[in-house]
C-alpha positions in Angstrom: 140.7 -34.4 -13.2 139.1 -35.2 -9.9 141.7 -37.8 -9.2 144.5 -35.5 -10.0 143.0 -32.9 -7.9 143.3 -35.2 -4.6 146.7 -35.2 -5.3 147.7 -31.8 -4.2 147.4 -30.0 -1.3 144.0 -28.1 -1.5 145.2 -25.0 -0.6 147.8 -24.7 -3.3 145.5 -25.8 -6.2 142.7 -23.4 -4.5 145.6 -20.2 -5.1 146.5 -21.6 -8.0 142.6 -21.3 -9.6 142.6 -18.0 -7.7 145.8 -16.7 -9.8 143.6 -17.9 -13.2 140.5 -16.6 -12.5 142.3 -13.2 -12.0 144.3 -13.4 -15.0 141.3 -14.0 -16.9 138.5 -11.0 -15.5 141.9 -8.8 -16.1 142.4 -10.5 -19.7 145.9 -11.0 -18.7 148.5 -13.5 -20.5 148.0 -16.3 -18.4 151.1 -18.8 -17.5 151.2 -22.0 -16.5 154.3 -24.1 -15.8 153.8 -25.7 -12.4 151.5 -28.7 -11.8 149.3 -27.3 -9.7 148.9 -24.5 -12.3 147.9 -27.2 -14.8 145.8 -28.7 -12.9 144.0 -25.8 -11.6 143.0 -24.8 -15.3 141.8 -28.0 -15.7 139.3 -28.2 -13.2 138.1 -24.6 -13.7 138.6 -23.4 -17.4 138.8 -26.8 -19.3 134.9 -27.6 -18.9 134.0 -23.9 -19.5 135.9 -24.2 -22.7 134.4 -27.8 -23.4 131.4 -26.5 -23.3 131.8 -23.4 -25.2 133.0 -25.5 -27.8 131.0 -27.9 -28.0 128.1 -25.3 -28.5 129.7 -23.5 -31.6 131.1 -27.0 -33.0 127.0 -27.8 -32.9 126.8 -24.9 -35.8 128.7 -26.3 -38.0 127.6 -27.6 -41.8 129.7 -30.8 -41.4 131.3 -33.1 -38.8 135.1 -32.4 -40.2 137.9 -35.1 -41.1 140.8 -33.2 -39.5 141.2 -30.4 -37.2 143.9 -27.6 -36.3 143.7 -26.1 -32.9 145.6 -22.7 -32.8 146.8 -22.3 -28.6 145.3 -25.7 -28.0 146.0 -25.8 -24.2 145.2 -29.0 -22.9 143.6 -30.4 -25.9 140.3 -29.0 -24.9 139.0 -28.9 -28.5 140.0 -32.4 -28.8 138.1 -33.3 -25.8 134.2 -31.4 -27.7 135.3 -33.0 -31.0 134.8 -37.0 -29.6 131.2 -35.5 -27.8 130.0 -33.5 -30.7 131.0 -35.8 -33.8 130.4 -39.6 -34.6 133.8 -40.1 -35.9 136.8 -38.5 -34.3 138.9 -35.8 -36.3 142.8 -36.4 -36.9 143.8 -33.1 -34.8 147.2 -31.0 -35.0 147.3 -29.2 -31.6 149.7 -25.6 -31.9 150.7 -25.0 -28.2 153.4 -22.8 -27.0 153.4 -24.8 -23.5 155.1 -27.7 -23.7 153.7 -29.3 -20.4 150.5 -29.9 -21.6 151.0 -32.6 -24.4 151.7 -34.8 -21.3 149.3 -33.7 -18.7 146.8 -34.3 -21.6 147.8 -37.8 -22.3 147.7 -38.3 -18.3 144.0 -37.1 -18.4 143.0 -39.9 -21.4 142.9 -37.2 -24.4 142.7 -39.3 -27.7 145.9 -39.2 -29.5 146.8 -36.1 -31.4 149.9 -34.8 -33.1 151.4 -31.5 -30.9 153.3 -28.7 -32.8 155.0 -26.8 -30.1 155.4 -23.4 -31.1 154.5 -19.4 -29.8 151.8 -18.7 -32.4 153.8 -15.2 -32.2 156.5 -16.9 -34.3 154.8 -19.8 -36.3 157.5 -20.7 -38.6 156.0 -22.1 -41.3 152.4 -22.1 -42.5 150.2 -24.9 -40.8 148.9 -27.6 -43.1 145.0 -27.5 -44.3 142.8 -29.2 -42.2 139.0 -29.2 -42.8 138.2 -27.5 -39.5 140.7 -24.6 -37.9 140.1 -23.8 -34.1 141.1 -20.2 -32.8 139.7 -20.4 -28.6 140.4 -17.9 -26.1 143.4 -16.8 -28.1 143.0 -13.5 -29.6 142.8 -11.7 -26.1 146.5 -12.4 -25.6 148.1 -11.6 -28.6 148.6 -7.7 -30.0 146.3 -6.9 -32.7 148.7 -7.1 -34.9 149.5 -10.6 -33.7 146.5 -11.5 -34.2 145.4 -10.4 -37.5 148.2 -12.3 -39.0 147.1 -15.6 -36.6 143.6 -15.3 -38.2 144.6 -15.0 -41.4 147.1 -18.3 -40.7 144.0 -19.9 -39.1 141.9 -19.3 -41.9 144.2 -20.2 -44.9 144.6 -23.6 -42.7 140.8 -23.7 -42.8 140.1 -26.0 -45.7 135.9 -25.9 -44.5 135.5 -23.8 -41.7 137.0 -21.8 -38.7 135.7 -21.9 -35.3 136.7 -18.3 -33.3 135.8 -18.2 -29.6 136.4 -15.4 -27.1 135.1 -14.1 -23.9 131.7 -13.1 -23.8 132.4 -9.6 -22.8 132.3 -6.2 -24.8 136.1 -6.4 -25.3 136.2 -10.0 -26.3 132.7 -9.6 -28.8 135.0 -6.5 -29.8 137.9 -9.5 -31.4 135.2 -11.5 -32.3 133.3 -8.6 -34.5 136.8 -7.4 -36.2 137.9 -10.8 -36.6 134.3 -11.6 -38.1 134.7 -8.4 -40.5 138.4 -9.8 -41.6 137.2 -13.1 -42.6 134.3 -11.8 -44.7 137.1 -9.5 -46.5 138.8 -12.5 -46.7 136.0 -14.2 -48.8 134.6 -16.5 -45.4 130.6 -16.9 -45.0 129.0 -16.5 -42.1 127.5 -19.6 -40.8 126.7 -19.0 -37.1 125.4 -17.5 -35.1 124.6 -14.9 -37.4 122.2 -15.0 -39.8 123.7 -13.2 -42.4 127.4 -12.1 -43.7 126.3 -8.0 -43.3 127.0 -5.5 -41.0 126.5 -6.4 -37.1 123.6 -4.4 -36.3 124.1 -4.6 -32.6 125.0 -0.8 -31.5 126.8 0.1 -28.0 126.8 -0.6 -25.2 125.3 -3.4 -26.4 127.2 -6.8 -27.6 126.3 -10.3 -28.9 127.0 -13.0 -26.7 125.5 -16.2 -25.4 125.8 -18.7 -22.5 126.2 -22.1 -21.5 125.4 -23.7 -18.1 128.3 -26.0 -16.8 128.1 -28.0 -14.2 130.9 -28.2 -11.3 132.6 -31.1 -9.7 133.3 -31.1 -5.6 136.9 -30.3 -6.8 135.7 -27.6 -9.4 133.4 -25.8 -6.3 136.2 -26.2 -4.1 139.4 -24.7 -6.3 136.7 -22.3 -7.2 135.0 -21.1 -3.6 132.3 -21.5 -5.0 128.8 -22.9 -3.8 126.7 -23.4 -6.7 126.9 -26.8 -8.1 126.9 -24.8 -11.9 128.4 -21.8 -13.6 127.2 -20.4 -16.5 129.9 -19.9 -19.0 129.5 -16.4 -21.5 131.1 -16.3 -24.8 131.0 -14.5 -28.3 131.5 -16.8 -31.3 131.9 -17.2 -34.9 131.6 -20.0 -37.5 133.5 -19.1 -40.5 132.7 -21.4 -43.3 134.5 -21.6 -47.1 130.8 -22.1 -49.0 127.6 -20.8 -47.8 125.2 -22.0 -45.6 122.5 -23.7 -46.9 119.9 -21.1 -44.7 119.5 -18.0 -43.2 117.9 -18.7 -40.4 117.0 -16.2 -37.3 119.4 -16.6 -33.9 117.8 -15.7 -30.4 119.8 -13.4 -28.5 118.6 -12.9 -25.0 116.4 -14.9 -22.6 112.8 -15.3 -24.4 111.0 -13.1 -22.3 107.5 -15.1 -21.3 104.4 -14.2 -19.3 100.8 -15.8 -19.3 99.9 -17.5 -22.9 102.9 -15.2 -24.7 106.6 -15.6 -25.2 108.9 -12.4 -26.5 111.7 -12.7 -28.1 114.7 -10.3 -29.3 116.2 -12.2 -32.7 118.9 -11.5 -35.2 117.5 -12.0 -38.5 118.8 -11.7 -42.5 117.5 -8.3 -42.6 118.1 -7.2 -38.6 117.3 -6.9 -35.6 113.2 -7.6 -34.8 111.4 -8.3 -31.6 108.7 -11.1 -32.0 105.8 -11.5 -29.7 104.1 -14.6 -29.8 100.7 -15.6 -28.5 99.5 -19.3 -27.2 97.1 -19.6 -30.0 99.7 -18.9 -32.9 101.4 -21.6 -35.2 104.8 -20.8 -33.7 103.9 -21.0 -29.7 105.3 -24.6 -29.2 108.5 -23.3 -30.9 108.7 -20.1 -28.9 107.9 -21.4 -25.5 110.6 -24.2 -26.0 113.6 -21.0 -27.5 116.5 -20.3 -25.2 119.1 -18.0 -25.5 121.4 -18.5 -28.8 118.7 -20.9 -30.5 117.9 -20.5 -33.7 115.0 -19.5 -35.3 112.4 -20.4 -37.8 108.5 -19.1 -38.4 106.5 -21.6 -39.4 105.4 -20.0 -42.0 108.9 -20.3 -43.4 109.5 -24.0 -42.8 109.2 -26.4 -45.9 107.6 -29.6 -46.0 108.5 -31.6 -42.8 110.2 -29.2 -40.8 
């Protein structure tokens, strides 16, 4: 990416990632035909997304054979998959833009087999592939558009479905009505929360989490910006086919910590609970090491060895 970067003028890649990041805070269709388009998305959006991935691809119960990605992009998904699993997934990557399959293969992504089509007019059910992918997809379809791409997303989802969106109220909005269909749907809940219930977050506030990413020279300059990281907010969920094997407590904001005690705001099976811990209690280690999105565990709950 940094070589292809050098290769156009600076000022038209530095519009270009201007145009994105626009499209995106508006949650605007975003379009990208022209090379320096391409190219601007992947400096700015394509680690972002990485990332992202990467994080809720961590959650899930198995390392998958095979892999759907539903508005794949660039191959993105492709890209977390090699980091995040020992042996690499046959992939199927559904993409409406036809320029990417090519700009992908320029960057080095690992072969793959493209299905070019609008996910508005699939016209034919996708096969089943252990792991479907739906990222940053939802917020440009209609609702109804996307109700009927979920349910194609999960009927291709032979173990589990991976849903990303932005981490704002509107995108944790998708993610919570996605999360509801699914469960109608007969899915389990295996991250982040703990449970297959209700959310029992309540306005204005919303579940999200974050991810630090760091930025290239080119990636700072497309950007303008000066920090050498960004931190990356999404809302997720991991929709699995059997149930997770435990229910185990997810931090949600930034432990709050002082002098010889750590707070901390979790999701747990049975709600929401704020836990103080204290420096001479059996879970300090744990709760002065917890970030934001972690999961969580008492001691007093942990079996042999754990």
């Amino acid at each position: 990416m940094e070589r292809e970067a050098a290769s156009l003028p600076t000022t038209e890649l530095t519009a270009a990632a201007r145009r994105l990041s626009d499209a995106y805070r508006l949650e605007q269709p975003v379009r990208l035909h022209r090379r320096t388009d391409l190219a601007a998305y992947a400096l700015t959006r394509m680690p972002a997304t990485f990332a992202a991935l990467s994080t809720a691809f961590a959650e899930l119960p198995a390392a998958p054979a095979s892999m759907i990605d539903f508005g794949a992009g660039p191959g993105t998904s492709l890209w977390a998959a090699r980091e995040c699993f020992a042996d690499l997934p046959a992939a199927t990557l559904v993409e409406q833009n036809t320029n990417w399959a090519g700009f992908a293969a320029e960057l080095g992504l690992p072969p793959a087999t493209w299905r070019h089509a609008d996910l508005r007019r699939l016209d034919r059910a996708p096969e089943v592939h252990d792991l479907a992918v739906l990222s940053y997809v939802l917020n440009e379809l209609s609702k109804l558009d996307a109700t009927r791409i979920l349910r194609q997303a999960w009927d291709a989802a032979g173990s589990a479905l991976v849903l990303l969106e932005p981490g704002t109220p509107a995108g944790f909005a998708r993610v919570l009505e996605a999360r509801r269909q699914l469960i109608e749907w007969g899915a389990f809940i295996a991250a982040p929360c703990p449970h297959s219930g209700e959310c029992p977050l309540q306005r204005p506030d919303w579940c999200h989490f974050a991810v630090r990413v760091d930025r290239t020279r080119a990636h700072r300059l497309a950007k303008g910006g000066e920090l050498g990281y960004e931190d990356e907010k999404f809302s997720y969920v991991v929709a699995t086919r059997s149930a997770p094997s435990g229910a185990l407590s997810r931090v949600l904001r930034h432990p709050l910590h002082s002098t010889g005690k750590a707070e901390l705001k979790l999701c747990t099976p049975v709600g929401l609970e704020t836990v103080l811990v204290r420096k001479k209690q059996p879970d300090w280690t744990q709760a002065r090491k917890a970030s934001w999105g972690d999961r969580w565990l008492p001691r007093a709950e942990a079996g042999p060895g754990e």
